[in-house]
N, CA, C and O atoms as a Maestro MAE file, in Angstrom:
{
 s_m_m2io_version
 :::
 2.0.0
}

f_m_ct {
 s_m_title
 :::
 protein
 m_atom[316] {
  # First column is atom index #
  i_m_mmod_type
  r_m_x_coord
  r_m_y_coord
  r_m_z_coord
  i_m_residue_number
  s_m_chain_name
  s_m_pdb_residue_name
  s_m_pdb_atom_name
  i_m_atomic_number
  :::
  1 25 31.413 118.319 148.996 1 A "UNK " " N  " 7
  2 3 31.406 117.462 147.856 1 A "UNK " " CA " 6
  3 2 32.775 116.880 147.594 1 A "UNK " " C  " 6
  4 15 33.781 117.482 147.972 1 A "UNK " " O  " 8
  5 25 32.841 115.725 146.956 2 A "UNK " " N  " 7
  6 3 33.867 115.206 146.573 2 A "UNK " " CA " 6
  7 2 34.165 115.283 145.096 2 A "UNK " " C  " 6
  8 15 33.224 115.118 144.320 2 A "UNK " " O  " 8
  9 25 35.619 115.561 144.532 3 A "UNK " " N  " 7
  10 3 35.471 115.291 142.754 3 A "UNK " " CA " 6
  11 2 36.711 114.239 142.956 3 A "UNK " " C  " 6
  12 15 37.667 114.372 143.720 3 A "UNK " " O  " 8
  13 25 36.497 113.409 142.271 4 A "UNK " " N  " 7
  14 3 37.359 112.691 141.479 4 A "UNK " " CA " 6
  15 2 37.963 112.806 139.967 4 A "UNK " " C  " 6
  16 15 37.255 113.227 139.053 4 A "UNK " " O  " 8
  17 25 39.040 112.487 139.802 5 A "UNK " " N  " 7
  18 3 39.775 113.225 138.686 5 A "UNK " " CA " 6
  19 2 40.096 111.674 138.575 5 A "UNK " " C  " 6
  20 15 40.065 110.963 139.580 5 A "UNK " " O  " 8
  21 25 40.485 111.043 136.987 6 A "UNK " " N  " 7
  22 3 41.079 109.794 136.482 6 A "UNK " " CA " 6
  23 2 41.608 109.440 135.392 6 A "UNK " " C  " 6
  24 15 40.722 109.024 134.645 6 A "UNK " " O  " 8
  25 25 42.641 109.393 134.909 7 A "UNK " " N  " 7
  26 3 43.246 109.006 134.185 7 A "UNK " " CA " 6
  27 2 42.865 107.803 133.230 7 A "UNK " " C  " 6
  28 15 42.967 106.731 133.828 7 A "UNK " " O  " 8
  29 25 42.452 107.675 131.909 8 A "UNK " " N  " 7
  30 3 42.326 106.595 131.153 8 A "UNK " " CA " 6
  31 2 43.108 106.100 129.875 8 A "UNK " " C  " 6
  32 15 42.979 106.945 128.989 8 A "UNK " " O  " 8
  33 25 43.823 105.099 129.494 9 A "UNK " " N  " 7
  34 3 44.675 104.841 128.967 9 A "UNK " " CA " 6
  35 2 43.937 104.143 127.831 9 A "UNK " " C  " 6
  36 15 43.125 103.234 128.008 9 A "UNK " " O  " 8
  37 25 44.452 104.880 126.101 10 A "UNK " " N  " 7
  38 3 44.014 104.612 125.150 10 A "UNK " " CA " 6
  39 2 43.697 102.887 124.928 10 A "UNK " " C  " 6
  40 15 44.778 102.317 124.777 10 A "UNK " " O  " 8
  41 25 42.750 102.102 124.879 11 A "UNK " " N  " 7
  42 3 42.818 100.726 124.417 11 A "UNK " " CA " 6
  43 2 43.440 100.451 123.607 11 A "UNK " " C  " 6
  44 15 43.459 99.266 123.941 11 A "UNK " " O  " 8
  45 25 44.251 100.472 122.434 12 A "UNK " " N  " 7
  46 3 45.458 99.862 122.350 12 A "UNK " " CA " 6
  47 2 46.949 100.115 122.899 12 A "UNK " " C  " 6
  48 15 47.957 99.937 122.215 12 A "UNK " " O  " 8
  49 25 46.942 100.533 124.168 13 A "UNK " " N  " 7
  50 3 48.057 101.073 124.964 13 A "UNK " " CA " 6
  51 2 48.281 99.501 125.804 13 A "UNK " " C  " 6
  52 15 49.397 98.982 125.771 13 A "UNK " " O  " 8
  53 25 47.540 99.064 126.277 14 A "UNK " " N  " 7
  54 3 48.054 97.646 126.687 14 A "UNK " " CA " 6
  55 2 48.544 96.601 126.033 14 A "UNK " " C  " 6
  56 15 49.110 95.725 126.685 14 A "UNK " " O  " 8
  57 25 48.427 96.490 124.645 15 A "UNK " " N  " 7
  58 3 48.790 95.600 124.184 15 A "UNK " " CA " 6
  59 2 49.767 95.887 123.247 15 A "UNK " " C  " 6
  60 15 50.322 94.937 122.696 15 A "UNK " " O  " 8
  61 25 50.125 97.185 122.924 16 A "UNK " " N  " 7
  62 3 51.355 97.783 122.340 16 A "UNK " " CA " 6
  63 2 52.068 97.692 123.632 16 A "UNK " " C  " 6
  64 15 52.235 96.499 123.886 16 A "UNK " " O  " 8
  65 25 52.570 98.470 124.577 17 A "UNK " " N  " 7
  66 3 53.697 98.194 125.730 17 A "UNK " " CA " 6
  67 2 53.881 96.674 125.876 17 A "UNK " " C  " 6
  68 15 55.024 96.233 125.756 17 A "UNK " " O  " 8
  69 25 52.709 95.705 126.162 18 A "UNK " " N  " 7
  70 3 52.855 94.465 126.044 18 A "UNK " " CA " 6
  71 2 53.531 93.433 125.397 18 A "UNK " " C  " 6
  72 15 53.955 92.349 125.799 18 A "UNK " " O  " 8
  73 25 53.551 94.197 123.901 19 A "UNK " " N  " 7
  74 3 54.196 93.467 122.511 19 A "UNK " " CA " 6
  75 2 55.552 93.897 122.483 19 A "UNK " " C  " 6
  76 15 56.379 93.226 121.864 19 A "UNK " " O  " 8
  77 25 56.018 95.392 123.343 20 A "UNK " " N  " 7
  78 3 57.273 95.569 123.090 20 A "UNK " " CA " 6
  79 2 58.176 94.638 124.562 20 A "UNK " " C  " 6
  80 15 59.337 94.232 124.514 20 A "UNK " " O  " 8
  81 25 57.140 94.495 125.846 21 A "UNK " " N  " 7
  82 3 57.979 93.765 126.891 21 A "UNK " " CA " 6
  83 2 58.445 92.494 125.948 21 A "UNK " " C  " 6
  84 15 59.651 92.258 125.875 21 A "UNK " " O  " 8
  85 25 57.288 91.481 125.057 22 A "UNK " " N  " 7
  86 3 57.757 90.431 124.688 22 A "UNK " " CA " 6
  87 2 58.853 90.215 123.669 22 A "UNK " " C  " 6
  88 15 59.310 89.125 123.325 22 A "UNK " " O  " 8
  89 25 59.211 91.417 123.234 23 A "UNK " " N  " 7
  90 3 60.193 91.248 122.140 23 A "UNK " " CA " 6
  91 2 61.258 92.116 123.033 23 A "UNK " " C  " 6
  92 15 61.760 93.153 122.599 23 A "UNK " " O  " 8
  93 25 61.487 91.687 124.062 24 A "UNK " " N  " 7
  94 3 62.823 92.088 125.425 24 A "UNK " " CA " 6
  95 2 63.157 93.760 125.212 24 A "UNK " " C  " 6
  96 15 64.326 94.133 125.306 24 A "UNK " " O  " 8
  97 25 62.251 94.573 124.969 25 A "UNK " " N  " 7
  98 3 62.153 95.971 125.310 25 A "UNK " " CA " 6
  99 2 61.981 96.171 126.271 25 A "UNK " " C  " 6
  100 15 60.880 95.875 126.735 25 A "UNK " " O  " 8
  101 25 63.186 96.914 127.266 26 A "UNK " " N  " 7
  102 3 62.950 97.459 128.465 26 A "UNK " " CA " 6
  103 2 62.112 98.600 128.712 26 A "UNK " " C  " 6
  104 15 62.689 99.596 128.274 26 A "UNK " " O  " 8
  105 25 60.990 98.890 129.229 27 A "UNK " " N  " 7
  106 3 60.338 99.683 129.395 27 A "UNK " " CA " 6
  107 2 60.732 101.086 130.421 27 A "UNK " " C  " 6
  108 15 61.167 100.886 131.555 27 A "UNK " " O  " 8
  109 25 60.558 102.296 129.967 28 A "UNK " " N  " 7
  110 3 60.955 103.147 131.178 28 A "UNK " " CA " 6
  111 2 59.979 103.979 130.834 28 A "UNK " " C  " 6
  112 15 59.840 104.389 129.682 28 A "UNK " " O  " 8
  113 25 59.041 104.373 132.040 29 A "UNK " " N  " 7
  114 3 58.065 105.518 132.077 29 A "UNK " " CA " 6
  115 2 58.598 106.766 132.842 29 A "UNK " " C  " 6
  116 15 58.933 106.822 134.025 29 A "UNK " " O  " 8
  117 25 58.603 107.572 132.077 30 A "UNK " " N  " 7
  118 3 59.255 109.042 132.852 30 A "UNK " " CA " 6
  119 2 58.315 110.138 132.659 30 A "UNK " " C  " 6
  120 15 58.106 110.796 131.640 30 A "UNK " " O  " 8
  121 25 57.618 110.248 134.171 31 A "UNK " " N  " 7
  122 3 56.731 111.055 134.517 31 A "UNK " " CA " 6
  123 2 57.040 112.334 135.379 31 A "UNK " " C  " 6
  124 15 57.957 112.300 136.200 31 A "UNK " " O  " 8
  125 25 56.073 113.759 135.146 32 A "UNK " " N  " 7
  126 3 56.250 114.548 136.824 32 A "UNK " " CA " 6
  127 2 55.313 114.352 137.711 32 A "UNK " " C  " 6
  128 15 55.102 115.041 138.709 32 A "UNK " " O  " 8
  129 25 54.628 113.228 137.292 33 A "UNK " " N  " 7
  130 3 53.386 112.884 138.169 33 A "UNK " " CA " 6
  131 2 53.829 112.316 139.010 33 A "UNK " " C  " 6
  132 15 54.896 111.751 138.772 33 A "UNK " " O  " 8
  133 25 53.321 112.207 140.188 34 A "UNK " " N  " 7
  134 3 53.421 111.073 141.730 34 A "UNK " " CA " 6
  135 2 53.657 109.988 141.151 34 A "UNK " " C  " 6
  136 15 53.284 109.698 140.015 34 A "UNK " " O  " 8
  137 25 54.438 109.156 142.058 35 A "UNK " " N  " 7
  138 3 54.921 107.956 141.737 35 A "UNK " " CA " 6
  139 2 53.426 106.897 141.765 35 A "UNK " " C  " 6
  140 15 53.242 105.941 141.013 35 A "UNK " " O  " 8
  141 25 52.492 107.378 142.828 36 A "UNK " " N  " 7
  142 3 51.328 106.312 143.113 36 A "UNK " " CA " 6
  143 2 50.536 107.131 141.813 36 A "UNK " " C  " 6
  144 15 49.359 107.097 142.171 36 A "UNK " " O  " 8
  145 25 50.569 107.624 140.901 37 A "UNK " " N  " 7
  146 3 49.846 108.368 139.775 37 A "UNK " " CA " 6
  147 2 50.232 107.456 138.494 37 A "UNK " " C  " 6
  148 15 49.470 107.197 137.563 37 A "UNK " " O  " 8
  149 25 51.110 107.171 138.586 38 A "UNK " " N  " 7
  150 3 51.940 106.646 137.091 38 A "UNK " " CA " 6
  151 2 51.971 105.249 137.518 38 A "UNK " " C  " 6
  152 15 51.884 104.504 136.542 38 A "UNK " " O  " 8
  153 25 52.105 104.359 139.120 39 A "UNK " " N  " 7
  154 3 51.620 102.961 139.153 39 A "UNK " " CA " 6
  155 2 50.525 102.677 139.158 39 A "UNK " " C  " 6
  156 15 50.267 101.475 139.103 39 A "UNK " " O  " 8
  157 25 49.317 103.742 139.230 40 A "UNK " " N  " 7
  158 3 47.946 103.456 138.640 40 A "UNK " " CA " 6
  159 2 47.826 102.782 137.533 40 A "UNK " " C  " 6
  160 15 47.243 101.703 137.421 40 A "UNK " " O  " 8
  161 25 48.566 103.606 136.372 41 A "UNK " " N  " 7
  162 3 48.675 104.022 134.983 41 A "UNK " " CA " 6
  163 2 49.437 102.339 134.627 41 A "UNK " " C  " 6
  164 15 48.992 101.434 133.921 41 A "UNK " " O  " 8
  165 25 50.201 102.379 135.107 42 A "UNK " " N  " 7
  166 3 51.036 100.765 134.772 42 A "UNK " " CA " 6
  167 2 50.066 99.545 134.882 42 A "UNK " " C  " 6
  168 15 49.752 98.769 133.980 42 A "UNK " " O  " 8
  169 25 49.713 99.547 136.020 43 A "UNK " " N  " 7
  170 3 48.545 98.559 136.633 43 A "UNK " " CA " 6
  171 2 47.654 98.449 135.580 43 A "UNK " " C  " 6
  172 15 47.580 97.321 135.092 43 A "UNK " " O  " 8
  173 25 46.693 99.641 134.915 44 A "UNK " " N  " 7
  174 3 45.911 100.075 134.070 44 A "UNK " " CA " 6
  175 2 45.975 98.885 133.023 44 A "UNK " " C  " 6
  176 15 45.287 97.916 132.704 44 A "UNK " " O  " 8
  177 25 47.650 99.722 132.517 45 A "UNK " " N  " 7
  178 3 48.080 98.870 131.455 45 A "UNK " " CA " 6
  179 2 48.150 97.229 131.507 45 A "UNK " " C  " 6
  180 15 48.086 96.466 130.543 45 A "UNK " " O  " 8
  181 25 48.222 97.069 132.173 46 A "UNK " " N  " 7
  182 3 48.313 95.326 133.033 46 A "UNK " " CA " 6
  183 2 50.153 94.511 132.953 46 A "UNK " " C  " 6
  184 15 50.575 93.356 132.905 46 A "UNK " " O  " 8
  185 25 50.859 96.067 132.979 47 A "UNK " " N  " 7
  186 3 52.369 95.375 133.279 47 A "UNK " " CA " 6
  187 2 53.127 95.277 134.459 47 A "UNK " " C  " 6
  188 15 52.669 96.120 135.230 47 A "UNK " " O  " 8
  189 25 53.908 94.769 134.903 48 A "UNK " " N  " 7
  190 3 54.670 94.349 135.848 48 A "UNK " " CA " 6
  191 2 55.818 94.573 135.754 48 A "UNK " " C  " 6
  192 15 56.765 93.837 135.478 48 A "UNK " " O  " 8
  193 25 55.738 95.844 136.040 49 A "UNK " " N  " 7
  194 3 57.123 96.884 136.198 49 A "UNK " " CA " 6
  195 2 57.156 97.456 137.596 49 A "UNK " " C  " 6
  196 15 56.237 98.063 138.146 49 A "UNK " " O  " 8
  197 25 58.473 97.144 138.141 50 A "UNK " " N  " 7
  198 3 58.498 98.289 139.060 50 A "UNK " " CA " 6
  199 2 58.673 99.473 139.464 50 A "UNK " " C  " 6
  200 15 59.678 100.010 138.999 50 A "UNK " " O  " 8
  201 25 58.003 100.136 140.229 51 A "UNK " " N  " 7
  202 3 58.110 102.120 139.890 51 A "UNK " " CA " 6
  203 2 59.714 102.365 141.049 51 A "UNK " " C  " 6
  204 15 59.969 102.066 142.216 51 A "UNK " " O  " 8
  205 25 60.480 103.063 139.917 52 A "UNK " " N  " 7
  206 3 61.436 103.689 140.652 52 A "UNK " " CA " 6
  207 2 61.662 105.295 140.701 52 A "UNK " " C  " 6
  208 15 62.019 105.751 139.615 52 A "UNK " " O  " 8
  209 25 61.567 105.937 141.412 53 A "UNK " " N  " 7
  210 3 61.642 107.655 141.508 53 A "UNK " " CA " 6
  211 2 62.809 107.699 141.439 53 A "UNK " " C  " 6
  212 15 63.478 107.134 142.304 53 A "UNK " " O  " 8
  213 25 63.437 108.413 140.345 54 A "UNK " " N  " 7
  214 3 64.800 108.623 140.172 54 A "UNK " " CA " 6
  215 2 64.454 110.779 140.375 54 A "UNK " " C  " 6
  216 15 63.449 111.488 140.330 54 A "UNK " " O  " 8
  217 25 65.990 111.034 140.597 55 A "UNK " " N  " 7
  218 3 66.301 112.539 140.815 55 A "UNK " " CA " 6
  219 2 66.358 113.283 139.573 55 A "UNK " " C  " 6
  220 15 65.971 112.641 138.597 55 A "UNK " " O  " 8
  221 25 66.690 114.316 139.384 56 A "UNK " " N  " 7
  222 3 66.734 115.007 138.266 56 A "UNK " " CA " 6
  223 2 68.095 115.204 137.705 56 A "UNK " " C  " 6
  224 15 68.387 115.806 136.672 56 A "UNK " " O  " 8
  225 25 69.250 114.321 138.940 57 A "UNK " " N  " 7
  226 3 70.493 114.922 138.311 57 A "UNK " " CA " 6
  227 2 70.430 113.152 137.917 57 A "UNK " " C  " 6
  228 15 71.420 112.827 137.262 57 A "UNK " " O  " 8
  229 25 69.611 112.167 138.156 58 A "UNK " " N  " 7
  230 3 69.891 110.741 137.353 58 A "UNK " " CA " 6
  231 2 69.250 110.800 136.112 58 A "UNK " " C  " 6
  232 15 69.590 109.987 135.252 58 A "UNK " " O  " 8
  233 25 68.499 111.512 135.906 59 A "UNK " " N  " 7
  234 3 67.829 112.377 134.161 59 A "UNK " " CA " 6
  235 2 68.898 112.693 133.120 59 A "UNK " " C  " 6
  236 15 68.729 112.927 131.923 59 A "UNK " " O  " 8
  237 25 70.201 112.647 133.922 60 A "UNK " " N  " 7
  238 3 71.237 113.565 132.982 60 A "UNK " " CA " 6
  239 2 71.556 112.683 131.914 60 A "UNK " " C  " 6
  240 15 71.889 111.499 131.869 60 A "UNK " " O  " 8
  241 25 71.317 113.796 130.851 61 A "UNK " " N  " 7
  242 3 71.802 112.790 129.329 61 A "UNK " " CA " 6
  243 2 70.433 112.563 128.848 61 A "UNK " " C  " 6
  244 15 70.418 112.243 127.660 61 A "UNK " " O  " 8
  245 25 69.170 112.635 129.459 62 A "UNK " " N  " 7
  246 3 67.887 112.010 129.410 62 A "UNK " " CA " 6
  247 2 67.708 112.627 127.351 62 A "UNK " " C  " 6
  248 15 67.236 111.920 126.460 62 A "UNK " " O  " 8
  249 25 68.192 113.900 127.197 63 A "UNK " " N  " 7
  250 3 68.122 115.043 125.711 63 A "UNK " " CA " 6
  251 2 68.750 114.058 124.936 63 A "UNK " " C  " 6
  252 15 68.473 114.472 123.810 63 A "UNK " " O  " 8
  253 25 69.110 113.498 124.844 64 A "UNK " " N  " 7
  254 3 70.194 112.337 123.800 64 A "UNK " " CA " 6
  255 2 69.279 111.292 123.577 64 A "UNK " " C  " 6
  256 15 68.929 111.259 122.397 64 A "UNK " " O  " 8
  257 25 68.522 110.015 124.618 65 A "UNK " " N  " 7
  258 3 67.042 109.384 124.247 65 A "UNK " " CA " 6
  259 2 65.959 109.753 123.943 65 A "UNK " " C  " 6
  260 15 65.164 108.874 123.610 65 A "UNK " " O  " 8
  261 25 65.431 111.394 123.933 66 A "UNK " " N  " 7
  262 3 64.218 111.912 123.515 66 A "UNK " " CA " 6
  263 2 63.591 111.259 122.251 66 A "UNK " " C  " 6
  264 15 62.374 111.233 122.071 66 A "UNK " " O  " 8
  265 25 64.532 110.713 121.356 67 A "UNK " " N  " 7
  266 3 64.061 109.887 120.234 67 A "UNK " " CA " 6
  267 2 63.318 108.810 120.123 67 A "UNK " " C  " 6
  268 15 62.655 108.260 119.244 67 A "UNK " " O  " 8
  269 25 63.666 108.594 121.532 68 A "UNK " " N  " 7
  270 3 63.009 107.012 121.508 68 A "UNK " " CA " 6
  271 2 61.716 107.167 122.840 68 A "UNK " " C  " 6
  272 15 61.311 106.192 123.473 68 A "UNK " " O  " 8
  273 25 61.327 108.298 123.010 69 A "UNK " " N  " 7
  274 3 60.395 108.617 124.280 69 A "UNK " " CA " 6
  275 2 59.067 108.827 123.503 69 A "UNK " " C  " 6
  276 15 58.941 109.479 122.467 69 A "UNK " " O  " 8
  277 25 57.921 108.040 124.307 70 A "UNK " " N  " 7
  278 3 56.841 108.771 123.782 70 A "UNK " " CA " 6
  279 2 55.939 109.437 125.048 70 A "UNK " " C  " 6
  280 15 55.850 109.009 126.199 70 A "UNK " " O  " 8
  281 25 55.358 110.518 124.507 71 A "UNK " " N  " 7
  282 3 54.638 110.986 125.812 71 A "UNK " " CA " 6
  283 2 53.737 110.915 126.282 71 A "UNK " " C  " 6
  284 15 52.754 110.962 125.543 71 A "UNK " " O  " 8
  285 25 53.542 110.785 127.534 72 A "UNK " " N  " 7
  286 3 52.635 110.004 128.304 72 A "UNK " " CA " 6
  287 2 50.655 110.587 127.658 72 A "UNK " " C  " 6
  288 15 49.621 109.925 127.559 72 A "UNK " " O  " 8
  289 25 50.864 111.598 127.463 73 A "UNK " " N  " 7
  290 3 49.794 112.305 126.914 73 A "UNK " " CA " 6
  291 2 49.270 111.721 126.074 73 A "UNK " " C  " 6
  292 15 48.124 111.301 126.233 73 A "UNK " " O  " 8
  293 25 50.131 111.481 124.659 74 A "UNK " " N  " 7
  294 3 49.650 110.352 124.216 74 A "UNK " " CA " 6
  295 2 49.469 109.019 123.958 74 A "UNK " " C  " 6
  296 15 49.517 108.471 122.857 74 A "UNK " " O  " 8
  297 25 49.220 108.433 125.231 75 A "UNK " " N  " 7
  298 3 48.759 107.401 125.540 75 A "UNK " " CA " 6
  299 2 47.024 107.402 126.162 75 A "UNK " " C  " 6
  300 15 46.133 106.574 126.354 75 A "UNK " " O  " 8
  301 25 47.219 108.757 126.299 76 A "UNK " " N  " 7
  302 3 45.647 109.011 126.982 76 A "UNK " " CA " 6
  303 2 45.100 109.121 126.478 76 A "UNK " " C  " 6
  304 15 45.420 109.440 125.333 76 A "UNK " " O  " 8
  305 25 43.216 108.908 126.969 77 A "UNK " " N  " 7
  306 3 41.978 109.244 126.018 77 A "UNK " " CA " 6
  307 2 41.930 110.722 126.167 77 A "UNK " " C  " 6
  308 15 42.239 111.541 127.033 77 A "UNK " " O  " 8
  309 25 41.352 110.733 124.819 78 A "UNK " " N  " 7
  310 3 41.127 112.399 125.062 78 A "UNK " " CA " 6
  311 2 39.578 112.418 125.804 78 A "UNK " " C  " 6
  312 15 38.639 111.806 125.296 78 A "UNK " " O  " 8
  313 25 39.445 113.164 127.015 79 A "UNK " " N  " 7
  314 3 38.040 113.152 127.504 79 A "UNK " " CA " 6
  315 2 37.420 114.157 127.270 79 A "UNK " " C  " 6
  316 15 36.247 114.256 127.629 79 A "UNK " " O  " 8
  :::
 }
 m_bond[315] {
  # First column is bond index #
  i_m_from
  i_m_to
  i_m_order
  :::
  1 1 2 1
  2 2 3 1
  3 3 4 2
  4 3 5 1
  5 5 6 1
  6 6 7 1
  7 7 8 2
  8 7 9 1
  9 9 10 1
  10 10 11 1
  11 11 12 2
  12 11 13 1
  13 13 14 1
  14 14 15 1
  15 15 16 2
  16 15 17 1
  17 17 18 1
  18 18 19 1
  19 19 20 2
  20 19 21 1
  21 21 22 1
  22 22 23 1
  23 23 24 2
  24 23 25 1
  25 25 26 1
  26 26 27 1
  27 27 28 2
  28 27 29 1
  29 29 30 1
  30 30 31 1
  31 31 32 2
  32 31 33 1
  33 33 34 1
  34 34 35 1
  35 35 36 2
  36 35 37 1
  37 37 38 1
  38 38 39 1
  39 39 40 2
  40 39 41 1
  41 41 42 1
  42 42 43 1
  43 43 44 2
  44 43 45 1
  45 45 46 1
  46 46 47 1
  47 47 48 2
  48 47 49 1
  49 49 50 1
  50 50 51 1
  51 51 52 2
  52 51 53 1
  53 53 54 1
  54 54 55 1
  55 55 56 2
  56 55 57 1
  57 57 58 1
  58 58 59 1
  59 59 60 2
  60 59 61 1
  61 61 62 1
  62 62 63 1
  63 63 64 2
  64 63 65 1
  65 65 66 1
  66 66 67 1
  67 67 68 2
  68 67 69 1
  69 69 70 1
  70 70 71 1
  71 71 72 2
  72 71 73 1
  73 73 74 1
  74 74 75 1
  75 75 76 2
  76 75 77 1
  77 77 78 1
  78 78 79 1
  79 79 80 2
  80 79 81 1
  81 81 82 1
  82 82 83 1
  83 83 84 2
  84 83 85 1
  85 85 86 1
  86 86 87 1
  87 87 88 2
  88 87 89 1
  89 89 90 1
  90 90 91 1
  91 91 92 2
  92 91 93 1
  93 93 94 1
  94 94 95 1
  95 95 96 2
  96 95 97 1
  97 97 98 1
  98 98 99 1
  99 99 100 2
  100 99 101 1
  101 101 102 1
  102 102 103 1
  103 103 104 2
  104 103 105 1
  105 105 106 1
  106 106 107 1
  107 107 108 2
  108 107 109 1
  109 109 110 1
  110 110 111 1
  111 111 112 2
  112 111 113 1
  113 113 114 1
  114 114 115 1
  115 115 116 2
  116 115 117 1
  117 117 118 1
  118 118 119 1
  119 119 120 2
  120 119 121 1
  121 121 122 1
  122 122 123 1
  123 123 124 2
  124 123 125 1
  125 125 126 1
  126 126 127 1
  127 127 128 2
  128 127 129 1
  129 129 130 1
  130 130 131 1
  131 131 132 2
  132 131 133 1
  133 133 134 1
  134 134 135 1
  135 135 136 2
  136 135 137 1
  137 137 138 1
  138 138 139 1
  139 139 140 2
  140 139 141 1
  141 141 142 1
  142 142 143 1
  143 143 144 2
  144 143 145 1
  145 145 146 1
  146 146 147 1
  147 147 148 2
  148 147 149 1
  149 149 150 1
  150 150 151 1
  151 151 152 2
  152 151 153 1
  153 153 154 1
  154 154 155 1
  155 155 156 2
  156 155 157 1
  157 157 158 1
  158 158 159 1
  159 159 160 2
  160 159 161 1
  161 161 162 1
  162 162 163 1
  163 163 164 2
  164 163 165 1
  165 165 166 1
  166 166 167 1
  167 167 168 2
  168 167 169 1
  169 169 170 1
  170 170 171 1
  171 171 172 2
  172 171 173 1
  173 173 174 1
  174 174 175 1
  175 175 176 2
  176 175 177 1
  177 177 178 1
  178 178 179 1
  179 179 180 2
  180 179 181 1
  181 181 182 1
  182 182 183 1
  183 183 184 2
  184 183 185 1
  185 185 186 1
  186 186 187 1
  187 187 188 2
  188 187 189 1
  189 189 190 1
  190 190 191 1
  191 191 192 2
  192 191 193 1
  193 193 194 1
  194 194 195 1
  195 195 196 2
  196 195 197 1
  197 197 198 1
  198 198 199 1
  199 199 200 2
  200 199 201 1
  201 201 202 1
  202 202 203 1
  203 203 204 2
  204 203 205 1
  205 205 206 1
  206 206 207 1
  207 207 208 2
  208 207 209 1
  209 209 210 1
  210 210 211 1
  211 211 212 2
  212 211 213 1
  213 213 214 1
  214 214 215 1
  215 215 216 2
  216 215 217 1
  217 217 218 1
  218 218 219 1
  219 219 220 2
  220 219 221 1
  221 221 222 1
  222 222 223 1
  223 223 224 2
  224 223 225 1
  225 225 226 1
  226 226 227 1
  227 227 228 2
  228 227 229 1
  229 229 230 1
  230 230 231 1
  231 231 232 2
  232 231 233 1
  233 233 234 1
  234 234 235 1
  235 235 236 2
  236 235 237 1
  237 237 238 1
  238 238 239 1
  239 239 240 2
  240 239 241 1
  241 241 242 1
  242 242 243 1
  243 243 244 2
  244 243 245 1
  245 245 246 1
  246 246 247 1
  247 247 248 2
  248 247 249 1
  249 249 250 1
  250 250 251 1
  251 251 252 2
  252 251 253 1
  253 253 254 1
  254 254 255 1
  255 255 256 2
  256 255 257 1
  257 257 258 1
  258 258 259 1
  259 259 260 2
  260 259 261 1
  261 261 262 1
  262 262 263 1
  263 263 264 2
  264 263 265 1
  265 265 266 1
  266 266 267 1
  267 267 268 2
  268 267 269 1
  269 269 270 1
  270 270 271 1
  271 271 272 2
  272 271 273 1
  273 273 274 1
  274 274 275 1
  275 275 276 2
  276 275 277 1
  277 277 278 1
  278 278 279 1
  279 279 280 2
  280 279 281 1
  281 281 282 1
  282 282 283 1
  283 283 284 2
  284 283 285 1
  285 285 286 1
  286 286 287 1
  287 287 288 2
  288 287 289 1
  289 289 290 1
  290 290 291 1
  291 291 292 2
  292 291 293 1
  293 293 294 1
  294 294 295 1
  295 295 296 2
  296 295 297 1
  297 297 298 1
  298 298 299 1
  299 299 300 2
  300 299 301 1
  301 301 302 1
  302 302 303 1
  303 303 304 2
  304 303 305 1
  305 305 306 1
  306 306 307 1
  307 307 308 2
  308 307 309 1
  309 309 310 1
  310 310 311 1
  311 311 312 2
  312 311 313 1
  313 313 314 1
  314 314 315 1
  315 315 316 2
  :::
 }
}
């Protein structure tokens, strides 16, 4: 048998990230998911960002923006 597992992104999640690209908010998604996991998730959203895998020592300082992070969790449906 096969299972498939999928990720679904709350309906107003596209058009909130959307409203902040147009008012020149740089977007940064910081995931521990696979990089092809989280450009699903972008696509989803319908933005045009490119996925970059950064290291854990380019994270450094990441505790100082936690203010301005939201987590990916909630962006999801609850299933």
């Amino acid at each position: 048998g096969l299972v498939s597992l999928r990720d679904t992104l709350r309906p107003e999640v596209q058009k909130t990230l959307s409203s902040f690209v147009e008012a020149g908010i740089q977007l940064k998604i910081i995931s521990g998911d696979h990089a092809e996991t989280v450009a699903a998730l972008v696509k989803q959203a319908g933005l045009e960002i490119g996925i970059k895998v950064v290291s854990g020592e380019e994270l450094t300082g990441i505790y100082a923006l936690q203010k301005h992070l939201v987590p990916l969790d909630d962006l999801l449906e609850d299933n």
